[in-house]
N, C-alpha and C positions, 0 to 999 in steps of 0.2 A: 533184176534182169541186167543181164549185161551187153554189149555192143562188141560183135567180131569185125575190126577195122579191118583183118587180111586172114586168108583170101576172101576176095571180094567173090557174089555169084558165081557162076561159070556162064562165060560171055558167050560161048555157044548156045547156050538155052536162054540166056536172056537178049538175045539176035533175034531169035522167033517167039517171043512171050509177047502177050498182051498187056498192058499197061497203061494208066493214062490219068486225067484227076477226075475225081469226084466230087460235088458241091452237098449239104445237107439241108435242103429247104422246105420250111413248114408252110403250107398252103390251106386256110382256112374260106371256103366258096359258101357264101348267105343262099337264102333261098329263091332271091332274084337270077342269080348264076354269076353274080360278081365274084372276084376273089381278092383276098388281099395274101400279097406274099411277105416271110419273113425269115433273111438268112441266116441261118443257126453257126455259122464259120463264117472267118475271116478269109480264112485261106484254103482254096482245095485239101480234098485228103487223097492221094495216090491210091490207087488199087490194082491188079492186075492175079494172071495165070500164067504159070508157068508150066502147066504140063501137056504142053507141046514137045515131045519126044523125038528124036527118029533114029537113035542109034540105042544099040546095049552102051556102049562106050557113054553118053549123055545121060543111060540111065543111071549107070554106076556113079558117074560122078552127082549129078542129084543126087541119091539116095548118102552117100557120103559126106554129103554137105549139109543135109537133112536130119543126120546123124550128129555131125561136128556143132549145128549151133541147136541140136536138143528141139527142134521142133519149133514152137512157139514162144520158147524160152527166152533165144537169143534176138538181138536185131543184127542185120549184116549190110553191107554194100551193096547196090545194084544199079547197073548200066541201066540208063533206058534209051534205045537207040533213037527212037521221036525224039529226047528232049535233056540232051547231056553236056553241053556248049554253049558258053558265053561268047559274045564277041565286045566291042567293048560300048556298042550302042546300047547294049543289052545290060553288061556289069555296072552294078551300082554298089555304094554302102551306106551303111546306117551306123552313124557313131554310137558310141557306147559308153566311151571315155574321153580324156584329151588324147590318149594316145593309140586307141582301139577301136577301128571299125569291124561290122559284121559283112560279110558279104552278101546279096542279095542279086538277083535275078529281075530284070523289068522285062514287062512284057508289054507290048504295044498294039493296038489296032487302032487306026487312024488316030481319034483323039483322047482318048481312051485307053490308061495304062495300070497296070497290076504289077505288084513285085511280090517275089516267092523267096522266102529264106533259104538260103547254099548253105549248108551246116557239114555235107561231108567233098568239097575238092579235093581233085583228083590230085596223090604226091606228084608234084614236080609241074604242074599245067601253068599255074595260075601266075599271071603276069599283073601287077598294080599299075596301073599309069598315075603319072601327076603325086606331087609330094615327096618325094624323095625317096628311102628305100623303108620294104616294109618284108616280116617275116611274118608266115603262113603255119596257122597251125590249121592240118591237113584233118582234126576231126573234130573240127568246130566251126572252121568256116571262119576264122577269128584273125582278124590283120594285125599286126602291132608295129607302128612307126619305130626304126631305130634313125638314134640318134636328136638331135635339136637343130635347128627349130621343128614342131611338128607342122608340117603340109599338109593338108584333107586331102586325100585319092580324089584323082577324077574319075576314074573308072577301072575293072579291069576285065581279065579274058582269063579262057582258059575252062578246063571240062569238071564235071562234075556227079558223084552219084545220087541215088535217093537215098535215106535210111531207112531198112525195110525190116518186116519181120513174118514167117510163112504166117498163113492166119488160120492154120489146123496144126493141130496135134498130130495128124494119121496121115500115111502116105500108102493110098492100097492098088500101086501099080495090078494089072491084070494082063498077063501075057495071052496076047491072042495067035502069035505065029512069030515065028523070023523075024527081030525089030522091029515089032509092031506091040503096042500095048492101050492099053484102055482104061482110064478112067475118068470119073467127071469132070472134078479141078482140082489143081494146088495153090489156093490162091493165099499173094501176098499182101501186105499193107503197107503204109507209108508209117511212120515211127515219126511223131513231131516233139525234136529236139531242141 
């Protein structure tokens, strides 16, 4: 399988797509009506629908892009307008080397925080604070300190997509009139890199 870094989705249809995470949790309930729970992931998995339509013009390009990464084959880029920016309360990383951080995402409610792997930032967004200067490899999510001494980041900013892949083989749009079409779903996945 391969990964199409450009072009990314078409941001008009991923402006009205659904999307959001998913957790995978086994739930074993005695005869009492107790239960005990037990999370099968670390981390969400993404999932969402794209086939929210309203133009030929958005159909064409779907079906073109549908074509271009082969279905289920390829994985691709994808906006998701809920959840595509860091700021730098939010930018964190996670070393890897002495000279290689990963980027990551924190997420916070009151005291209670989760970080999500950034594996595909957007070219050109992403700012590092703290440490000195650092270069950005844009399909890994992967910092590298240039120069000595190395500094740890304190945080950075900047937007971000998901890595995604359609999660059907078959696209059977159904013309019902004038820009109007029908069918059940085209749904995507999240691709953990």
């Amino acid at each position: 399988m391969a990964f199409v870094e450009t072009p990314r989705f078409p941001e008009i249809i991923s402006s009205q797509s659904k999307f959001g995470p998913g957790f995978n949790t086994s739930v074993a309930r005695n005869l009492g009506g107790y239960e005990v729970r037990n999370a099968n992931w670390t981390y969400p998995l993404h999932e969402g629908d794209v086939s929210h339509i309203r133009t030929q013009a958005q159909l064409d390009d779907l079906l073109a892009f549908f074509h271009h990464v082969a279905g289920m084959q390829n994985g691709f880029r994808f906006k998701c307008f809920n959840d595509y920016a860091v700021d730098a309360t939010q930018g964190t990383t996670v070393n890897l080397t002495t000279e290689t951080y990963q980027l990551y995402k924190t997420r916070t409610f009151g005291a209670v925080s989760s970080i999500w792997k950034v594996s595909k930032p957007v070219s050109g967004t992403v700012t590092v604070n703290g440490g000195g200067s650092w270069s950005v490899d844009y399909t890994t999510g992967i910092i590298t300190h240039i120069g000595s001494p190395v500094i740890a980041p304190t945080s950075w900013t900047g937007e971000f997509d998901f890595p995604v892949r359609f999660n059907t083989d078959k696209m059977l749009p159904q013309w019902v009139s004038f820009e109007l079409y029908d069918w059940s779903a085209i749904p995507i996945i999240e691709l953990r890199l």
